[in-house]
DRENDO-1510 file (C-alpha; in Angstrom, 1 decimal, always signed):
<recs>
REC; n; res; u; v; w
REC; 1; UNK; -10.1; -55.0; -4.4 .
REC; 2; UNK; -12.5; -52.0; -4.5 .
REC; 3; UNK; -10.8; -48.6; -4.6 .
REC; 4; UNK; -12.4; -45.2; -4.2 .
REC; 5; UNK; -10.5; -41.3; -5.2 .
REC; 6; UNK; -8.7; -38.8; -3.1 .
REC; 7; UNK; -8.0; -36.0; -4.8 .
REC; 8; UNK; -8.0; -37.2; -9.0 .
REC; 9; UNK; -5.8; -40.7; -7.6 .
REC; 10; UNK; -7.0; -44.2; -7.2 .
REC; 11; UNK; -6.2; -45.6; -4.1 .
REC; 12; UNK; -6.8; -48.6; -2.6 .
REC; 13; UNK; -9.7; -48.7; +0.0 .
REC; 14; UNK; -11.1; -51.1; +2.7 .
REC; 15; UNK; -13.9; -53.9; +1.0 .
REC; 16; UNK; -17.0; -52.7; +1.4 .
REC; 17; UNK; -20.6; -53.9; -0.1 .
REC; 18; UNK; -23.8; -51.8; -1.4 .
REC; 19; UNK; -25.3; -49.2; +0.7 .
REC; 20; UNK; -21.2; -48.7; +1.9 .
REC; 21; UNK; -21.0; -45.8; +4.7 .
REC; 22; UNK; -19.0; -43.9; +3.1 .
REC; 23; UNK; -21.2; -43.3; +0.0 .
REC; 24; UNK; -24.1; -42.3; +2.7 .
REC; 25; UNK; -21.4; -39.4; +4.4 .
REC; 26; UNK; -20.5; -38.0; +0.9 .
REC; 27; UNK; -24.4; -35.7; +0.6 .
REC; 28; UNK; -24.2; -34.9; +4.3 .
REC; 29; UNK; -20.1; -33.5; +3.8 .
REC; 30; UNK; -21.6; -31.9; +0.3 .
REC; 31; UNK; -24.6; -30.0; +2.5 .
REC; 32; UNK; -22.2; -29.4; +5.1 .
REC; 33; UNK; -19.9; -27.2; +2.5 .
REC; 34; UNK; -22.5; -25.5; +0.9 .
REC; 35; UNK; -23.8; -23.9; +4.3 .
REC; 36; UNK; -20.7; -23.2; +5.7 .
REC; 37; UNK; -20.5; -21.1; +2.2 .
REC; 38; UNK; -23.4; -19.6; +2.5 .
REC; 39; UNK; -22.9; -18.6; +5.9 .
REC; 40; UNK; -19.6; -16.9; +5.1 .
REC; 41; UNK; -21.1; -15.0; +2.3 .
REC; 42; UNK; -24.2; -13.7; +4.3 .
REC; 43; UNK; -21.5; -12.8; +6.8 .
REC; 44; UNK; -19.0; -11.0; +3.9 .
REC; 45; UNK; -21.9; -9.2; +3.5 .
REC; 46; UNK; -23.5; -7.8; +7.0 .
REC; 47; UNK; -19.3; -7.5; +7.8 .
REC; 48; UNK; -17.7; -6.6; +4.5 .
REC; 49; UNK; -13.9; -6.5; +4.8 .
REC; 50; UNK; -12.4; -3.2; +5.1 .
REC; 51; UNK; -10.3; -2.6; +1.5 .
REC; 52; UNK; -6.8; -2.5; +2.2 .
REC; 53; UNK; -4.3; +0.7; +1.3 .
REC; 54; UNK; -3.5; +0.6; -2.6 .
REC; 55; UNK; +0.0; +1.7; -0.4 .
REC; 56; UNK; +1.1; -0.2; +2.0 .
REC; 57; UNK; -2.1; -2.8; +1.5 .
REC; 58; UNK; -3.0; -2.4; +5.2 .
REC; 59; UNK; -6.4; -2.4; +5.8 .
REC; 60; UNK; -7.7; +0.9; +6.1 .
REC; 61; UNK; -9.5; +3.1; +9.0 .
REC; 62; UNK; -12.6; +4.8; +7.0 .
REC; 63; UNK; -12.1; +7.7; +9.3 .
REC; 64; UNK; -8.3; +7.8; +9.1 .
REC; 65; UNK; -8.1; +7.6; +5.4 .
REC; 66; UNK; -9.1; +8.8; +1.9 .
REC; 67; UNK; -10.9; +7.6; -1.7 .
REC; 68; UNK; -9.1; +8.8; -4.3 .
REC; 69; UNK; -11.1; +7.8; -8.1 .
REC; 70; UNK; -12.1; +4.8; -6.2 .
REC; 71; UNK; -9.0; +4.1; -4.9 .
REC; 72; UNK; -8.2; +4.0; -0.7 .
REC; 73; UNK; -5.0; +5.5; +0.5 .
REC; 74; UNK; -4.7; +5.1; +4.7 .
REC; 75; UNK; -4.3; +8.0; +6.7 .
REC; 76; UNK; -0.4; +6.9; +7.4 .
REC; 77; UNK; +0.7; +6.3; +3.7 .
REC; 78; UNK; -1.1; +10.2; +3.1 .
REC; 79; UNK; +1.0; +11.9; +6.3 .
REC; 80; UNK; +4.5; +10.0; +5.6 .
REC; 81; UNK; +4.6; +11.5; +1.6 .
REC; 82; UNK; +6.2; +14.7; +1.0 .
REC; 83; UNK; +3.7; +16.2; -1.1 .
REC; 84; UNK; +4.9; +19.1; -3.1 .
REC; 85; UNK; +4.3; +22.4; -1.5 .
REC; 86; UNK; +4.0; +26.1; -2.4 .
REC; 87; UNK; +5.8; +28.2; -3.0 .
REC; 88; UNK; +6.4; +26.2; -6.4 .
REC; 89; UNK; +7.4; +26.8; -9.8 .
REC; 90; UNK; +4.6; +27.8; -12.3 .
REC; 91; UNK; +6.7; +25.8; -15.3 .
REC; 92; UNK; +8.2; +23.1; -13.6 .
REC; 93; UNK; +6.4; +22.8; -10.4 .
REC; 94; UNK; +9.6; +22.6; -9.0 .
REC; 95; UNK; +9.5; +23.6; -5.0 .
REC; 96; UNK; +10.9; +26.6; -4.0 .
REC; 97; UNK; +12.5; +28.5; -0.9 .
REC; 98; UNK; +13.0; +31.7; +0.4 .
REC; 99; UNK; +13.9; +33.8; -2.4 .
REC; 100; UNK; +15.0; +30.6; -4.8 .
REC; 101; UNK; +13.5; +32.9; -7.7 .
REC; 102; UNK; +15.1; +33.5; -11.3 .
REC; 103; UNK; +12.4; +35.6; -12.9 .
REC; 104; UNK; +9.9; +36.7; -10.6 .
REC; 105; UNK; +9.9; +36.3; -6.7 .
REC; 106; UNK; +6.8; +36.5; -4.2 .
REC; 107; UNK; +7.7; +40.1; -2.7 .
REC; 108; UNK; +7.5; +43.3; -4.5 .
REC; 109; UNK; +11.2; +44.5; -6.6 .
REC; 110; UNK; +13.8; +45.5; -4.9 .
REC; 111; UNK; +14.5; +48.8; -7.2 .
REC; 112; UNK; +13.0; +50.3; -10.8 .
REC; 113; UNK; +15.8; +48.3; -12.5 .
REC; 114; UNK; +14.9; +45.1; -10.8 .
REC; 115; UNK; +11.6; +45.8; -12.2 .
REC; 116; UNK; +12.4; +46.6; -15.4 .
REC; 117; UNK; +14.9; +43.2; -15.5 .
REC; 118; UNK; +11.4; +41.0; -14.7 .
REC; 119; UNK; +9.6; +43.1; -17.7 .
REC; 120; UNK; +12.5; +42.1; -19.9 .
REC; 121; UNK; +12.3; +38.5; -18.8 .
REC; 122; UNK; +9.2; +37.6; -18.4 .
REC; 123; UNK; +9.1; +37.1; -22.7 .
REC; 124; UNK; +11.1; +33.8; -21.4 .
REC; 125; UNK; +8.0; +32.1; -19.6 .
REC; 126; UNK; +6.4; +30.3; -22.1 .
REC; 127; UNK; +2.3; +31.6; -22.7 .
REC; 128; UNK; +3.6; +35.4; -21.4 .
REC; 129; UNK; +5.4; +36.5; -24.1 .
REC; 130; UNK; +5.3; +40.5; -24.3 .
REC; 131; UNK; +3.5; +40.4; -21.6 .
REC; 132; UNK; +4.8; +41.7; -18.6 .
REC; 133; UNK; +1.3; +41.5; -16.6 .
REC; 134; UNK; +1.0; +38.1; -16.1 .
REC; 135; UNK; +4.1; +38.2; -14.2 .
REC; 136; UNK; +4.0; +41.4; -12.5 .
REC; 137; UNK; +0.3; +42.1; -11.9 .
REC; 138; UNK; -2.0; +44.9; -12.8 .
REC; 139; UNK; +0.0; +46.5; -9.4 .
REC; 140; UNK; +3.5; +46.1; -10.7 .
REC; 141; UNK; +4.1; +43.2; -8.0 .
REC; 142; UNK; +5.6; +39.8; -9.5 .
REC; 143; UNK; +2.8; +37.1; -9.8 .
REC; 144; UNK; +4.6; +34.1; -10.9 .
REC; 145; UNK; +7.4; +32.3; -9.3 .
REC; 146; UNK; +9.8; +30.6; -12.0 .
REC; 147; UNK; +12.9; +28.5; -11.2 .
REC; 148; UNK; +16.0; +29.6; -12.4 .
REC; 149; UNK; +16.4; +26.5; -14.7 .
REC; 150; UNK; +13.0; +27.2; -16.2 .
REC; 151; UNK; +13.8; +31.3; -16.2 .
REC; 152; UNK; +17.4; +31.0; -18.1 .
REC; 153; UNK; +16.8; +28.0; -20.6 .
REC; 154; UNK; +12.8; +27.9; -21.7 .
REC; 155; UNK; +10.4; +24.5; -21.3 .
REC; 156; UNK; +9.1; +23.3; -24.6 .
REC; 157; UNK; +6.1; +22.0; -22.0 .
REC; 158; UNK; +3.7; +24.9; -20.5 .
REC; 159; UNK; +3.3; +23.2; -17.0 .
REC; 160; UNK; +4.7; +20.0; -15.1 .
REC; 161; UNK; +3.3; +19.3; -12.0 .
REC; 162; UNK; +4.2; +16.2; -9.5 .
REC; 163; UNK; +2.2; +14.8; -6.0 .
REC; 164; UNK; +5.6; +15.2; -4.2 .
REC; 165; UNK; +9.2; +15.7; -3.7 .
REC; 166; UNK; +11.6; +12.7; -4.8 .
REC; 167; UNK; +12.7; +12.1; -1.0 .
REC; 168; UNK; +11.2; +9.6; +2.0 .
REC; 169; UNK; +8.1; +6.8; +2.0 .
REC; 170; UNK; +7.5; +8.5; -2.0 .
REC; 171; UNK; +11.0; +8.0; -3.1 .
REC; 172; UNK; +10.9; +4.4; -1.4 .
REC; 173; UNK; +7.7; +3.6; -3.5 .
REC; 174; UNK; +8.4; +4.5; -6.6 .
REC; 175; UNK; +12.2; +2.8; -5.8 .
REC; 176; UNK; +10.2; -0.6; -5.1 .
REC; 177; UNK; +7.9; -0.2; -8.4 .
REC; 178; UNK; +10.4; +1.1; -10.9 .
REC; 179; UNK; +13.0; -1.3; -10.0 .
REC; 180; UNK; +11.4; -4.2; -8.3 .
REC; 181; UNK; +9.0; -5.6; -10.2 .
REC; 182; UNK; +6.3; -3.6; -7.7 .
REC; 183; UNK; +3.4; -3.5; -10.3 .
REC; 184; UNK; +0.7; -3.2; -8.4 .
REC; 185; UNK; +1.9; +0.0; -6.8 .
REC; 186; UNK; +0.9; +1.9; -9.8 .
REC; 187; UNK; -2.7; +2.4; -8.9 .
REC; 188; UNK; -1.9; +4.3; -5.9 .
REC; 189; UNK; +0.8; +6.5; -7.3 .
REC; 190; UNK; -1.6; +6.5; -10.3 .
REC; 191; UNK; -4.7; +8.0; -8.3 .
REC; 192; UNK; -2.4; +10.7; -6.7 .
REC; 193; UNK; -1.1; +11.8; -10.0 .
REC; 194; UNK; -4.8; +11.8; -11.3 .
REC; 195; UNK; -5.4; +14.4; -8.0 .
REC; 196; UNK; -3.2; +16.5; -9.1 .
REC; 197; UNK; -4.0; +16.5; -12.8 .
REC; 198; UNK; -7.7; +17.2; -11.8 .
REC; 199; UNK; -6.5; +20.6; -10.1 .
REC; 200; UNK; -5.8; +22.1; -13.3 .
REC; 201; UNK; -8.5; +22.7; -16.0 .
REC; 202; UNK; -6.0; +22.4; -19.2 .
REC; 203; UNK; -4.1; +19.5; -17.9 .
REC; 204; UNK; -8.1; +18.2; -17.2 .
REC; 205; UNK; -8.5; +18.8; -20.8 .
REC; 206; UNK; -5.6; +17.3; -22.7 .
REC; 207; UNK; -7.1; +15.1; -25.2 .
REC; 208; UNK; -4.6; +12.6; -25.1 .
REC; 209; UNK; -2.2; +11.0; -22.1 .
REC; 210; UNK; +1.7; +9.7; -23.4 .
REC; 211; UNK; +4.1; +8.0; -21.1 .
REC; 212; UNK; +8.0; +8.6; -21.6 .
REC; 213; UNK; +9.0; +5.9; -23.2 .
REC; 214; UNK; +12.2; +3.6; -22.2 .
REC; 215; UNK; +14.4; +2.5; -24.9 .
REC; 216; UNK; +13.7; -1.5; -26.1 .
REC; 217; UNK; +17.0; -2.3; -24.2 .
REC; 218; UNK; +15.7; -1.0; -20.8 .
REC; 219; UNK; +12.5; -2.3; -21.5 .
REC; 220; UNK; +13.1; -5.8; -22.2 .
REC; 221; UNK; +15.3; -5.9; -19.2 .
REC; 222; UNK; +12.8; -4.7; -17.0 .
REC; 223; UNK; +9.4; -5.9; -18.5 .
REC; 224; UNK; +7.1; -3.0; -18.1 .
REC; 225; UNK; +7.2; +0.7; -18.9 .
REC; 226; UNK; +6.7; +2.5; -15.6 .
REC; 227; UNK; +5.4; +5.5; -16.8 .
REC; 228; UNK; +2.7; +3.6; -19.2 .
REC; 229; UNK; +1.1; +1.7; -16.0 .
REC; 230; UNK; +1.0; +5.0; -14.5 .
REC; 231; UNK; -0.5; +7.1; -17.3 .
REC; 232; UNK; -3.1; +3.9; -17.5 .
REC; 233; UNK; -3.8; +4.8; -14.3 .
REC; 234; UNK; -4.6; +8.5; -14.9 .
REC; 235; UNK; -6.3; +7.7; -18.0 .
REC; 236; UNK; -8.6; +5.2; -16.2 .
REC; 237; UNK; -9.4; +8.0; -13.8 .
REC; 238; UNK; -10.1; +10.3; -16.7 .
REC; 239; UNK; -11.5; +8.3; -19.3 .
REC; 240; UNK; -8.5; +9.6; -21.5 .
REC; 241; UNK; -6.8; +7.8; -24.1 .
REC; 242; UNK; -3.2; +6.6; -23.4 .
REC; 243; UNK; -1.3; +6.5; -26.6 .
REC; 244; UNK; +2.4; +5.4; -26.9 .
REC; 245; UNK; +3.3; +8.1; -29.4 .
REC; 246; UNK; +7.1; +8.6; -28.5 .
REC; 247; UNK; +9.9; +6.4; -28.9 .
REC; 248; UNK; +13.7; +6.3; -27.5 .
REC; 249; UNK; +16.2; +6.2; -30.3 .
REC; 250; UNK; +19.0; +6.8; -27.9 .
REC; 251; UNK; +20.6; +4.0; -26.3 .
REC; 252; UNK; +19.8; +4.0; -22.1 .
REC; 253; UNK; +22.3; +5.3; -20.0 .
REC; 254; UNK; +22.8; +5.8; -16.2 .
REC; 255; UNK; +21.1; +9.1; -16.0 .
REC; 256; UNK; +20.9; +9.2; -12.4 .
REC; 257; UNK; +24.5; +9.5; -12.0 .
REC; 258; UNK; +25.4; +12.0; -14.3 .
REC; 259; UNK; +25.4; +15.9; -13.5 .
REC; 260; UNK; +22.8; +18.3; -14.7 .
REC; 261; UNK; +24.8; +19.8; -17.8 .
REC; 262; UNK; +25.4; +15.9; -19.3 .
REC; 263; UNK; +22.1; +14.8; -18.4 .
REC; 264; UNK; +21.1; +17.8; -20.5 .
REC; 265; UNK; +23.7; +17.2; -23.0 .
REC; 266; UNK; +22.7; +13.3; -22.9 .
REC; 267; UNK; +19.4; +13.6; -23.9 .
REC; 268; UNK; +19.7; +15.4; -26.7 .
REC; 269; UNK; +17.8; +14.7; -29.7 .
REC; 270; UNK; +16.8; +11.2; -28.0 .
REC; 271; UNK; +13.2; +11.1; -28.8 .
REC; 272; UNK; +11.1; +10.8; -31.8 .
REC; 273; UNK; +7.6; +10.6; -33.3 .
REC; 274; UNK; +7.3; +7.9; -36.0 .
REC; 275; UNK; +3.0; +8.8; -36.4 .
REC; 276; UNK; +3.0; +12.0; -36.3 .
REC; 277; UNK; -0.4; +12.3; -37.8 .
REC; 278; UNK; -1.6; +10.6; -34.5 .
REC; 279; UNK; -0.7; +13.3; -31.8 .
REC; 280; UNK; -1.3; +16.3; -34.6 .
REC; 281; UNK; -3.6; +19.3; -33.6 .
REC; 282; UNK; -4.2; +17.3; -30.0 .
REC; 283; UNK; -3.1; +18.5; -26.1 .
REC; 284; UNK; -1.3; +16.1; -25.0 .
REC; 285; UNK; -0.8; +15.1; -21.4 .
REC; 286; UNK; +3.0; +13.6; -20.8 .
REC; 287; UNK; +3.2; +11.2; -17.8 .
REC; 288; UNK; +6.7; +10.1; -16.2 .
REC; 289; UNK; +7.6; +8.6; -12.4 .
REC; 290; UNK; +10.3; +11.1; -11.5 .
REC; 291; UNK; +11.0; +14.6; -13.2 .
REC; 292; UNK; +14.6; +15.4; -12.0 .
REC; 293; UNK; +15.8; +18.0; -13.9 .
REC; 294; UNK; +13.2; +18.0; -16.5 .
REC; 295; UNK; +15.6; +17.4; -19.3 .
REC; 296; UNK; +13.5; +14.5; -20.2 .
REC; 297; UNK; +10.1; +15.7; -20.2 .
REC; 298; UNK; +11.4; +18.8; -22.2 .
REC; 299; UNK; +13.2; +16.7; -24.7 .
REC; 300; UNK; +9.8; +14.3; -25.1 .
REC; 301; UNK; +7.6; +18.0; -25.6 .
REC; 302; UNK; +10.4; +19.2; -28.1 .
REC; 303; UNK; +9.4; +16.2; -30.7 .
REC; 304; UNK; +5.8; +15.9; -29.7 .
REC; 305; UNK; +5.6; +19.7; -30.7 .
REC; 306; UNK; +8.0; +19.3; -34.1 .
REC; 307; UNK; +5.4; +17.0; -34.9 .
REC; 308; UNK; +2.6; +19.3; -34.6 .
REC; 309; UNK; +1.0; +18.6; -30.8 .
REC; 310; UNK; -0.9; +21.6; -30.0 .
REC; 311; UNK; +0.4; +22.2; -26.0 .
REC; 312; UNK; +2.1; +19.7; -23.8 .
REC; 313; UNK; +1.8; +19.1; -20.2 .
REC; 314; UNK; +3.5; +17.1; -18.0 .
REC; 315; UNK; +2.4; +14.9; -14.7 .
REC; 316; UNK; +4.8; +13.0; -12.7 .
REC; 317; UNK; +4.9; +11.2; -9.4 .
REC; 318; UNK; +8.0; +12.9; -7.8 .
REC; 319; UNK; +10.1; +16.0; -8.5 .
REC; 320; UNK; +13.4; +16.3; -7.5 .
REC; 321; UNK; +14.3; +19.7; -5.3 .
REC; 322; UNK; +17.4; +22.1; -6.3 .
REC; 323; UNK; +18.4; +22.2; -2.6 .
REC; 324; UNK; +21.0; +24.6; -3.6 .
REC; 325; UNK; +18.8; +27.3; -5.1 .
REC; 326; UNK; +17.1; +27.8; -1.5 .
REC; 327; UNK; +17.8; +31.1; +0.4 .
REC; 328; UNK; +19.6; +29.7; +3.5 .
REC; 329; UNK; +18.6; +31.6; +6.8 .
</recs>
């Protein structure tokens, strides 16, 4: 019995004799495929396929949406985030309201003591010390606006900045990528963060990029480091080096559930440099998803500059809003 294939298996097939019909249909089929082929790639490209949203991964309406480093981002994903807004901290980026100010406000001081209270102060934002001008202005009127967090306590980093507040479509996002396995999300929040970094000249010019790291516990049980696909992402954009040059001695905990003061208290002394050599004499560029109450990003600067970074910066995704701070109308 003759047999013939279908698909790698022998199977039995009808008796046939030389010059069989089948034999003569196989170069006709093989012709057939290769212009049908051909025809779709002439058609791919006279009609190439609009690139889908690196968002939502809809395709995208060229007029209705935006290239960022090579990336497209539709026109819905771009008017459904909550992209941070001025006024805004100059340390933390952090948005403000009204009169949410701890060291210097938007409108002139109320009184000669109130002035003379931002002159004392201002030695506590970090590149102003002694000072006073770069927060009041050659006319006396305050020119920075610093949260009260960043105003009482210090930042070991001289500027965080974030694409948009930790709340809707953003806060859904980076939900879906951090804890579901939503890789490929990373080039679009990526690209935005890269936006944002390209704004600012010394954050432009940090030599290297270093993601907060997660401990090996949290990282074996969720397979990727968030923030090193993101600052891969900026790099990319950048042509900067992404090093891994912290690492998390401290055990992870459930810092989204604990209050400001023990998240503070929590993340104390929990990161380390083990090459220092590595990050010394270099501006390095720190690159998280979410900066909530910037313990973290503060705690990675403190032992990036102990072992001998020249400035730190910070970039982030999201930033999470002090609500309470606003000035309620």
């Amino acid at each position: 019995m003759n047999e013939h294939i279908v698909d790698g298996m022998t199977k039995p097939g009808p008796v046939t004799g030389p010059g069989l019909a089948q034999d003569l249909e196989a170069p006709s089929h093989s012709v057939a495929h290769a212009i049908s082929v051909f025809a779709k790639k002439v058609f791919d490209f006279v009609f190439p396929e609009e690139e889908g949203c690196v968002l939502c991964g809809k395709a995208a309406d060229s007029r209705h949406s935006e290239e960022v480093f090579f990336a497209v981002i539709c026109g819905d994903c771009l008017g459904r985030i909550p992209f941070v807004q001025e006024p805004i901290c100059e340390v933390c980026g952090r948005p403000l309201r009204g009169q949410a100010v701890d060291i210097t406000g938007r409108g002139h001081p109320s009184s000669i003591g109130d002035r003379e209270r931002l002159k004392t102060r201002a030695s506590l934002i970090p590149g102003v010390e002694g000072n006073a001008s770069d927060v009041l202005g050659s006319t006396g009127t305050p020119g920075r606006a610093v949260c009260s967090d960043c105003g009482k306590q210090g930042r070991f980093f001289l500027r965080a900045r974030a694409v948009g507040t930790y709340d809707g479509v953003l806060r859904d996002l980076i939900r879906e990528f951090k804890f579901y396995g939503r890789r490929d999300l990373a080039e679009g929040l990526g690209v935005l963060m890269a936006r944002e970094v390209s704004q600012d000249i010394r954050m432009r010019r940090c030599d290297i990029i270093v993601p907060v790291p997660l401990h090996p516990i949290r990282l074996a049980e969720r397979g990727y480091n968030q923030a090193e696909l993101l600052a891969k992402e900026v790099g990319f954009c950048f042509g900067t080096r992404v090093q891994d040059s912290v690492e998390r001695l401290i055990g992870p905990g459930e810092q989204n559930k604990l209050g400001r003061q023990l998240r503070k208290d929590h993340i104390r002394g929990a990161f380390n440099v083990p090459y220092p050599a590595r990050i010394a004499g270099k501006r390095v560029l720190l690159a998280d998803d979410v900066i909530t109450t910037g313990n973290t990003a503060n705690e990675c600067a403190r032992a990036l500059l102990r072992a001998g970074a020249a400035e730190v910066y910070v970039i982030a995704a999201a930033i999470s809003p002090f609500e309470q701070e606003w000035l309620v109308h």
